[in-house]
Steps between C-alpha positions, in 0.01 A plus 500: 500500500202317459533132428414347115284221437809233434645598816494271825391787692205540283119389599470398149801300515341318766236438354655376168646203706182468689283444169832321348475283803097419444551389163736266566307366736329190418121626502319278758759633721446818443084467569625345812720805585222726380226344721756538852499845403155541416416327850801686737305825601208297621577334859130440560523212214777336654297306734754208561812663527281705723444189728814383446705817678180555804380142605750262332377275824176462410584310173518157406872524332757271679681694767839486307297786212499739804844624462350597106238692667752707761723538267198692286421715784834690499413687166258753500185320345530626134877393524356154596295450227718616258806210592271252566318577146791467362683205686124348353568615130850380521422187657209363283698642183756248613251229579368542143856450354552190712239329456403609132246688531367826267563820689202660307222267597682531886509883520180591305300279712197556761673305758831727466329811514343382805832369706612881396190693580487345884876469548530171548838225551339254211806606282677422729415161583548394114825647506562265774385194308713624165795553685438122673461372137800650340714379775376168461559469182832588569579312747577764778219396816628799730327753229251256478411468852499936480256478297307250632501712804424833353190306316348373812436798602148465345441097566181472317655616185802316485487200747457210252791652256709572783465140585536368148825707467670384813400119352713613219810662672773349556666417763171564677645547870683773360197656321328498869796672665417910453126363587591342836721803581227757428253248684765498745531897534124537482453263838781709667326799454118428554543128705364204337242708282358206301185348720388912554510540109326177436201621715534824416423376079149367634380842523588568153164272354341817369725578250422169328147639429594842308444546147873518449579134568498297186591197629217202517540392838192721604265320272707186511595457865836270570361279173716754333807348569446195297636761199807393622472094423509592095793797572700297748463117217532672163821542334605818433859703430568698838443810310100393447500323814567834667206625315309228610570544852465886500128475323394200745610755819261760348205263452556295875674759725186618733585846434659576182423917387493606138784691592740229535456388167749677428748165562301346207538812263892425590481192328430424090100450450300501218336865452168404602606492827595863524135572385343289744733688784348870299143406544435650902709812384208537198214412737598783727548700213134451343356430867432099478568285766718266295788417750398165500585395119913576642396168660532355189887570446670193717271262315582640128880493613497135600250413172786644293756333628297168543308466184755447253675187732159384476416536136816331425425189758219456345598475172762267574211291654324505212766412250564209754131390488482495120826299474371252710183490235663466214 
């Protein structure tokens, strides 16, 4: 007896729920999920997770992200891609929750597609940071220091915030106590790792020169971190101040890929910045060389969060000054 559509048995009862499932999906998601399968069947994309699983060694990660990359060489490689894809989806869609940010402008963006496409950990390094924040907030520093540890997995993404949110834990000894353990474990296993990785960064000064990088510090040089005397002295809330100190990481950090933009699309910003983060994806599209306008996106960030302070100081100063003429 064959089975009838309503039945569990049935392929089109299957895929009832499945298309039920999809439309109660929230739809950014669901581009998200679409892309990962879009990009599954082609290995020869996934260049990262690719160097990840063969010569994790020959990165510049700290040693501690090397039990990441052996744990994804025990799946076959599609396998691989698929959980880490969507550990990435599920990670940033929490980062975007936590720190306010619009899942639309975070999973229809160039720099998303990208950290997909290649196979890359960026997802999971803002996952990291959200899961510091939220734990902060609440008060709980051993989740804190977890997530502090699972963002420092890619330093020049998250260093200053990871910094900024131990500042704000509390007690701070106990935010540092998964951190010293895993710091701990890591020196067990590999010996005293740290002076090897230092050196071992120094051959890493090409990647500052790609097309990819949109931080300043190439044009700039170490003048660049004087961005950090106006984001460090004006007052914020914590929630803009995170803002503030993700944008001035993009525009100081000496390497700081398109890519991992997508910690900024995790956090509210004004639409023009999701435009400014499209442009390279059009230029390749209509064959321009345009990858250096995504240059422009840590700057507009800081202006928009900046300006309006401004505006308002100085018409406070003004009002002052006409007082004092009348």
């Amino acid at each position: 007896m064959s089975a009838t559509p309503d039945q569990p048995t049935s392929p089109w009862f299957f895929l009832q729920r499945v298309c039920l499932a999809l439309q109660r999906t929230p739809w950014p998601l669901a581009v998200a999920l679409g892309m990962t399968a879009f990009f599954t069947p082609h290995p020869e994309w996934h260049g990262d997770l690719l160097a990840f699983r063969a010569y994790p060694e020959e990165l510049w990660h700290p040693y501690w992200a090397r039990w990441l990359f052996a744990a994804l060489t025990l799946p076959s490689e599609t396998l691989a891609y698929v959980l880490l894809s969507l550990a990435s989806i599920a990670g940033l869609t929490f980062a975007a929750h936590t720190f306010g940010g619009k899942t639309w402008m975070l999973f229809l963006s160039f720099p998303f597609a990208w950290t997909l496409y290649y196979g890359q950990i960026d997802g999971l390094a803002v996952a990291g940071l959200a899961l510091a924040w939220w734990a902060v907030r609440r008060e709980k520093p051993l989740l804190a220091g977890a997530g502090l540890m699972l963002a420092s997995i890619k330093p020049q993404l998250t260093l200053p915030l990871v910094v900024l949110f131990w500042w704000w834990s509390s007690p701070k000894w106990k935010t540092l106590l998964i951190p010293f353990a895993v710091l701990l474990l890591s020196v067990l296993q590999w010996g005293f790792w740290i002076p090897a990785w230092l050196a071992h960064l120094n051959t890493a000064g090409w990647l500052v020169s790609l097309s990819r990088n949109i931080s300043l510090f190439p044009e700039l040089g170490w003048w660049v971190a004087l961005i950090w005397l106006p984001i460090g002295l004006i007052p914020l809330s914590k929630e803009r101040k995170v803002i503030a100190f993700a944008a001035g990481t993009a525009l100081s950090m000496p390497y700081f890929p398109l890519p991992s933009a997508v910690l900024l699309f995790s956090l509210p910003l004004p639409r023009i910045a999701w435009l400014i983060a499209q442009m390279p994806a059009l230029g390749r599209f209509f064959d321009l060389d345009i990858y250096p306008l995504a240059k422009a996106l840590p700057p507009t960030i800081l202006v928009w969060l900046f300006f309006p302070i401004l505006q308002e100081r100085l018409r406070k100063f003004r009002q002052a000054q006409g007082a004092q003429t009348e």
